[in-house]
C-alpha positions in Angstrom: 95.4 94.5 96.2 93.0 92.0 94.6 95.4 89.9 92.9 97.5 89.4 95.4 94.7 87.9 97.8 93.9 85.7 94.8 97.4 84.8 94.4 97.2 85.6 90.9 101.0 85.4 90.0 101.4 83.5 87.0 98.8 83.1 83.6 96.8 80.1 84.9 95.7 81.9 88.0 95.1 85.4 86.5 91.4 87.3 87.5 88.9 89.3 86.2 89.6 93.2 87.6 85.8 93.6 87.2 83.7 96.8 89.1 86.6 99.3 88.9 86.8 102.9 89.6 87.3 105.5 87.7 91.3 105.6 89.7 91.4 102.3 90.3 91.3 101.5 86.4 93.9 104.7 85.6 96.0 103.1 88.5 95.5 99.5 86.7 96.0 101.0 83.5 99.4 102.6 84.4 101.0 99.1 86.3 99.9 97.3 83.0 102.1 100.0 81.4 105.2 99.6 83.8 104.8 95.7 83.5 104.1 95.3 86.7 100.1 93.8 86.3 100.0 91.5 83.0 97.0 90.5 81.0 97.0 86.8 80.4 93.9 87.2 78.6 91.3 89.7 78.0 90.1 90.7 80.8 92.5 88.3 83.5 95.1 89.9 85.0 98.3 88.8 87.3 101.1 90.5 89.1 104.5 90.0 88.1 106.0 89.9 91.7 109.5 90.9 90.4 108.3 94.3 88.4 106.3 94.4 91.8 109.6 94.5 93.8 111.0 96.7 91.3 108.2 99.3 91.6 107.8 99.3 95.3 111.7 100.0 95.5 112.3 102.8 93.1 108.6 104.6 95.3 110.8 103.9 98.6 113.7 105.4 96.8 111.8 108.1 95.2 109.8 108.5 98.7 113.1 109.1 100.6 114.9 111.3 98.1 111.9 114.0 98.4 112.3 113.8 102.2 115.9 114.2 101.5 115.5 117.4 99.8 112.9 118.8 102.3 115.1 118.1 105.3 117.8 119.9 103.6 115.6 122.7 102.9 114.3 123.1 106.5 118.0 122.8 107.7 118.8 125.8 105.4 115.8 127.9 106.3 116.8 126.9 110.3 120.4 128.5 109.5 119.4 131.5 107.8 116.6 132.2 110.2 119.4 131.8 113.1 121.7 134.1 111.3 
């Protein structure tokens, strides 16, 4: 991620996001939503390190839940397949 190579944490040492994609700007747009990317001013951005940590642990959570529910599914499909 650009801004964190540029350390841009706080407002005085927010970037420019310039030359984005097409899903890179719908990915940027949707982390300015969930708070986690902040515009200090037009055009500068900077992460917000805890929203960060707050995003990246509701995906793990998210991540194993799925994998959760498809274990449990294969271990059903093993039992009736067995039966």
């Amino acid at each position: 991620m650009r801004l964190m190579r540029a350390d841009a944490v706080s407002a005085p040492t927010a970037q420019p996001l310039d030359g984005l994609r097409w899903l890179q700007a719908r990915r940027l747009q949707r982390l300015l939503n969930k708070g986690v990317i902040v515009e200090a001013q037009p055009g500068a951005y900077y992460l917000n390190v805890p929203a960060l940590a707050d995003h990246l642990t509701a995906r793990r959570q998210r991540a194993a839940l799925a994998l959760a529910v498809i274990l449990a599914l294969f271990a059903l499909s093993m039992y009736l397949a067995a039966r």
